[in-house]
C-alpha positions in Angstrom: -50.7 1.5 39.8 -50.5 -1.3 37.9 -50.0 -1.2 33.5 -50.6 -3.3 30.5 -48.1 -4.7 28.5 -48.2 -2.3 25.8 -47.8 0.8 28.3 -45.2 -0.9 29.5 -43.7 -1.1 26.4 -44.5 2.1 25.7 -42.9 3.8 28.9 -39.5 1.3 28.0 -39.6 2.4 24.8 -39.4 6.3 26.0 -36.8 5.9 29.1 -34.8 4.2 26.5 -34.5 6.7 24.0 -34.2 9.3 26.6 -31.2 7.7 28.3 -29.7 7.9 25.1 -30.4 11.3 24.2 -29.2 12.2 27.5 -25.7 10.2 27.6 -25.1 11.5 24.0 -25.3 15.6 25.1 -23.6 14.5 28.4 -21.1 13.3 25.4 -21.2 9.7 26.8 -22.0 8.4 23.2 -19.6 10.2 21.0 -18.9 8.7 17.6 -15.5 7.8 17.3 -14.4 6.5 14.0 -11.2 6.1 13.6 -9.6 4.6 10.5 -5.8 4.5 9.8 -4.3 3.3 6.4 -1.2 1.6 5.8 0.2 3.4 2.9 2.9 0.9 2.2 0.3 -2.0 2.0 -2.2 0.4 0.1 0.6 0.8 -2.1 1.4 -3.0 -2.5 -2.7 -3.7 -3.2 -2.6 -1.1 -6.1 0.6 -2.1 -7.6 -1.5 -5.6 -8.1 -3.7 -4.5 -9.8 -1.5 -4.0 -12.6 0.0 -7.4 -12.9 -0.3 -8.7 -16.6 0.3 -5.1 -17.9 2.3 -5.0 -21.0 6.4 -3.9 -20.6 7.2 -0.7 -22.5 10.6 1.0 -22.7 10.3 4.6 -21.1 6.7 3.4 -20.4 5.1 5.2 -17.8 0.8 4.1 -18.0 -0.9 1.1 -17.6 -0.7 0.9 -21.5 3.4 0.0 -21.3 5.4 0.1 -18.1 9.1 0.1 -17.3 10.5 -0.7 -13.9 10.6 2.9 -12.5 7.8 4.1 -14.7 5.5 1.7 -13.0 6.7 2.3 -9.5 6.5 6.1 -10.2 3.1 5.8 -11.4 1.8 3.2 -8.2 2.6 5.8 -5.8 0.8 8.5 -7.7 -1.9 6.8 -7.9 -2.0 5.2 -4.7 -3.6 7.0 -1.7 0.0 8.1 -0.6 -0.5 10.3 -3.8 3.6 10.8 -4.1 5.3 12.2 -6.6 8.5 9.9 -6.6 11.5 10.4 -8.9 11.5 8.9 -12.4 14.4 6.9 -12.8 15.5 3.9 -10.8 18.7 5.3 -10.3 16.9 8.5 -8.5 14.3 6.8 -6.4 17.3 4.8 -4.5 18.3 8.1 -3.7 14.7 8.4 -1.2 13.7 7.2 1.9 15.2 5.2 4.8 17.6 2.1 3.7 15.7 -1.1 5.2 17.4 -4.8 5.2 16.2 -7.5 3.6 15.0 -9.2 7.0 12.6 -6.1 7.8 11.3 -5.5 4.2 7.3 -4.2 4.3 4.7 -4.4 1.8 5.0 -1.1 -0.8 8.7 -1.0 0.5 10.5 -0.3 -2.7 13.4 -2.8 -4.1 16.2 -2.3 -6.2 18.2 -4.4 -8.5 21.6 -3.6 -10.6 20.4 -5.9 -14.3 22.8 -3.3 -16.3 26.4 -2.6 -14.8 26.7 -5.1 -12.0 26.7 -3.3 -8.6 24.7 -0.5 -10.6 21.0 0.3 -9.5 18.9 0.0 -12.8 15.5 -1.8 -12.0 13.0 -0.4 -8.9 10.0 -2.4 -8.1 7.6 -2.4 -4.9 8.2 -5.0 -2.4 5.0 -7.3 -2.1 4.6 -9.8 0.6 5.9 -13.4 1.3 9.8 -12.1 -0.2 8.0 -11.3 -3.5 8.1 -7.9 -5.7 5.8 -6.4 -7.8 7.3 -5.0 -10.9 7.4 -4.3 -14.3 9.8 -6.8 -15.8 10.9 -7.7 -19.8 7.8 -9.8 -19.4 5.7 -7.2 -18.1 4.1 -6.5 -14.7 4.8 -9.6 -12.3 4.7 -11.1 -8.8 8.5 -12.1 -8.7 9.8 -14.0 -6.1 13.1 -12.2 -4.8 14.4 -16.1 -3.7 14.9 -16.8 -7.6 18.7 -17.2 -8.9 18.2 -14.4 -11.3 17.3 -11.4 -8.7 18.7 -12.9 -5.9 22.8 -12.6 -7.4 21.3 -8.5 -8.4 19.8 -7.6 -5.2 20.7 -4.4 -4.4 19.0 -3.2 -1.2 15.7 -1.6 -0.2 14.0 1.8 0.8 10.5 2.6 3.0 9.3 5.7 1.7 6.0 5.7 3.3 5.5 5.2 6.9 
């Protein structure tokens, strides 16, 4: 039997969508999407956002932030959608202690600026040994290597996985 090239086509064009609808009820071709998020980095990309915000005592919006305020309100409004405690002083009180060395973006950092020794600044732990945080100066990319938060360094805690 011999075809033209557009029956030829034609017949191709059949067996190949056939084949298909075959291997997908056979379940050969099941979609499989499959997305994961990494909340602490999710976390990290929203508190940028908010860089150049405006420092506000007991501020708590993108109008005015202080330190915990604006940690509080990234990971409420992040896609982790946690309710963390308000003050600095509380929020140390969460999660799992991490060292310095192992630090991960949206891991959130701690600094005594008050009472030496005493936790009173929070901010969320960026990339490259830099912090994201509401400072005097508003919201910032600090790098934790300068003198100022180096000698106030407290520690760290993951609260997202």
């Amino acid at each position: 039997m011999v075809m033209n090239g557009s029956r030829v086509r034609w017949a191709a064009a059949v067996l190949a969508i056939l084949s298909l609808a075959v291997a997908f009820m056979l379940g050969l071709l099941t979609p499989s999407a499959s997305a994961t998020i990494n909340y602490g980095e999710e976390a990290a990309a929203v508190a940028k956002r908010y860089v150049g915000s405006p420092y506000k005592y007991g501020g708590t919006t993108p109008k005015g932030f202080d330190a915990s305020g604006f940690t509080q309100y990234v990971y409420k409004n992040a896609a982790t959608k946690m309710t963390i405690p308000r003050t600095s002083v509380d929020q140390y009180r969460i999660g799992t202690s991490v060292s310095r060395s192992q630090l991960k973006p949206g891991d959130l950092v701690f600094y005594a600026t008050g009472t030496k020794g005493k936790v009173s600044f929070a901010a969320i732990y960026y990339k490259d040994g830099t912090f994201i945080g509401a400072t005097s100066k508003g919201v910032k990319v600090v790098k934790m290597s300068d003198t100022y938060w180096k000698e106030r360094y407290i520690g760290a805690k993951r609260i997202v996985k």
